[in-house]
Structures are given as C-alpha cells and as structure tokens.
C-alpha positions in Angstrom: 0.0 0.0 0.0 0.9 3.9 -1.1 -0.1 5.3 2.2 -1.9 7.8 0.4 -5.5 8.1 1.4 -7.8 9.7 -0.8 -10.8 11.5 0.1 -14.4 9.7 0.5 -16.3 9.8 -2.5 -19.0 12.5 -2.6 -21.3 10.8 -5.3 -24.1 11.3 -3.0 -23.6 14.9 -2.5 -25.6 17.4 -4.1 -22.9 19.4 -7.0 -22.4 23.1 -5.6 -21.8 23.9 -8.9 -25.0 23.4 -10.1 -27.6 25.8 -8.5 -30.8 23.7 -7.8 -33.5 25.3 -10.1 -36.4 25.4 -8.3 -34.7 28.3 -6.0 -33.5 29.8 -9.1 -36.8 30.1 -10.8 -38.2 32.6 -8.2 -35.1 34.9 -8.4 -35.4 37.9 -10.6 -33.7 38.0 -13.7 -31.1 40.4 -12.8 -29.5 38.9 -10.1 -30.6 34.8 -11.9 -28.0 37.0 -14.6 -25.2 37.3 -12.0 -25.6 34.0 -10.2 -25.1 32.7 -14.1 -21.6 35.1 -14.7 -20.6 34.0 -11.5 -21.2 30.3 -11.8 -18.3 29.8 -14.8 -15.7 31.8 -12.7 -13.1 29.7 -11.6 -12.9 28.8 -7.8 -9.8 31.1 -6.9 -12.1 34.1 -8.9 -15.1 32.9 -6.7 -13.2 33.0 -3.3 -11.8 36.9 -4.7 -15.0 37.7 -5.7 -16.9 36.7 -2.5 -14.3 38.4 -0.4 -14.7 41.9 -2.8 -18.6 41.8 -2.1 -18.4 41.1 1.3 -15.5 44.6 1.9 -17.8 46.4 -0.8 -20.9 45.8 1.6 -18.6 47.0 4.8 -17.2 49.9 2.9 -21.0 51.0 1.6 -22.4 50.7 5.2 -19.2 53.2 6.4 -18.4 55.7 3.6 -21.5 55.2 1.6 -22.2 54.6 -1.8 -20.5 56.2 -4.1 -17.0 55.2 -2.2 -17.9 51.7 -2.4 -19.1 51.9 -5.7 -15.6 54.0 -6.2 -13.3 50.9 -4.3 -15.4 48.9 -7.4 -14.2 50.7 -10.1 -11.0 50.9 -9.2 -10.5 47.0 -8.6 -11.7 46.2 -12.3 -9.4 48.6 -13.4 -6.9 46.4 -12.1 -8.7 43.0 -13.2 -9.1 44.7 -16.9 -6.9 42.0 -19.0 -6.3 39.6 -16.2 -7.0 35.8 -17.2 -9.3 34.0 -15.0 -7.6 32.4 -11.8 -4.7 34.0 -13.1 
C-alpha cells in the first residue's frame, strides 16, 4: 500500500456547482444574470469575488455609496486583461 488516502467519495452529495433550479426560478432575472456570470468563474475568482462583495458591503455601510461603488471601479481597473484564476 501507497499510504496515500484519498478523500471519500462524494457521489451522494448534491454538486455546488449546479444551482438547484427550483430556487432559481423565483429569483429575478437580474441577479438569476449574476448568479449565471458568477457560476463559470473559476474557484480562486469565486473566493476573490466573495471576499470583494463582502468589503464592498462594509465599505457601503461606512463611507456610503459612491466610495464603495468607487473601491469597485478601481478593482476592475486592475482585473481589466487579467485571465481567469490567473
């Protein structure tokens, strides 16, 4: 034997990936849109992206607004060109 031990199978387990439709079809379109873009990013993009809406939030509730909206601008200004889960 290897010694490696590999992780239980998770064949069982509903896929993350996959959002489970019947909550989806009561969504409105806008944000079904978003849950869509964000569904094909990659998983390092997901983690970046959760982390930038939860600071965005934060920074709305302090400064207001326009900074956060602002802080937004200014980080796809940086992402502009970048590959995904580069």
């Amino acid at each position: 034997m290897s010694g490696i031990k590999h992780p239980p199978t998770t064949a069982h387990a509903p896929s993350s990936r996959f959002p489970d439709f019947d909550l989806v079809r009561h969504i409105d379109p806008e944000a079904r849109q978003l849950l869509h873009l964000a569904s094909q990013l990659g998983p390092r993009d997901r983690v970046a992206l959760s982390h930038i809406i939860r600071r965005t939030v934060e920074i709305c509730e302090s400064d207001g607004e326009e900074v956060a909206l602002a802080v937004i601008e200014q980080i796809q200004g940086i992402l502009d060109g970048r590959r995904a889960d580069a």
